[in-house]
N, C-alpha and C positions, 0 to 999 in steps of 0.2 A: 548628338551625344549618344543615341542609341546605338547609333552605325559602329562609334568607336567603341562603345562597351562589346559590343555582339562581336567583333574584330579581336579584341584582346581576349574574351572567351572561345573563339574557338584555336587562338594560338596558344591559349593552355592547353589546350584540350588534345590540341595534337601532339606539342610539342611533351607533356606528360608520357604518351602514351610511346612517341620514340626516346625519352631516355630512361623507361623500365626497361630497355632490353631484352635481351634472351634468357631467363636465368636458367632451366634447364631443369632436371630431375634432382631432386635429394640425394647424396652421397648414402650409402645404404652405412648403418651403423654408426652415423655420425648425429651429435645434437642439431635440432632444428630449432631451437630458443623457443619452444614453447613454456620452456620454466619462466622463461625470461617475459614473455608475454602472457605469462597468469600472474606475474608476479605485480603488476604492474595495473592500477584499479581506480581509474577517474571519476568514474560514476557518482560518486558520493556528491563529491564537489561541484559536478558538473548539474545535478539535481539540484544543491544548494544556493547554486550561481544562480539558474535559473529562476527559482523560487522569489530568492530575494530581487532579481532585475523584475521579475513580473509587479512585485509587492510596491517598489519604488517608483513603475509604469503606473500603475491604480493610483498609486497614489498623489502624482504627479497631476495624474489624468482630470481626477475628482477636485484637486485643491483650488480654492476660489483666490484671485488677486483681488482684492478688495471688496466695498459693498456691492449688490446686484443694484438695479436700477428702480428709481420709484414707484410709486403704486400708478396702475394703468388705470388713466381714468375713460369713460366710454361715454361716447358722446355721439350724438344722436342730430340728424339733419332733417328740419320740417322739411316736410315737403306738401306743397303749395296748390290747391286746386282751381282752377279760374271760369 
């Protein structure tokens, strides 16, 4: 199972990095979409998700399925000298 994860990791890895291509220098005087990419603001939600998957983790974590077990009683072995 490891062989084949570490196999399909590194044909992302490559195969990513050959189909960014060339793209080359910015056309001088032309938009580059950074309106487009300020415009655009996940953070919020992305803290919110988190918060609450951590909230539901604890508390998952912490919650008991039924009673815990009886009282431990403690008991004691003579021991015998001859």
């Amino acid at each position: 199972m490891r062989t084949l994860f570490a196999a399909a990791l590194s044909v992302i890895l490559i195969a990513s990095a050959a189909f960014a291509g060339d793209v080359g220098p910015l056309a001088a005087g032309k938009p580059a979409g950074v309106k487009q990419a300020q415009g655009v603001d996940n953070t919020t939600l992305f803290v919110i998700g988190g918060i609450v998957a951590a909230g539901v983790a604890i508390g998952l974590a912490t919650s008991s399925n039924g009673n815990p077990g009886g009282p431990v009683t403690l008991t004691t072995v003579p021991t015998t000298t001859s």
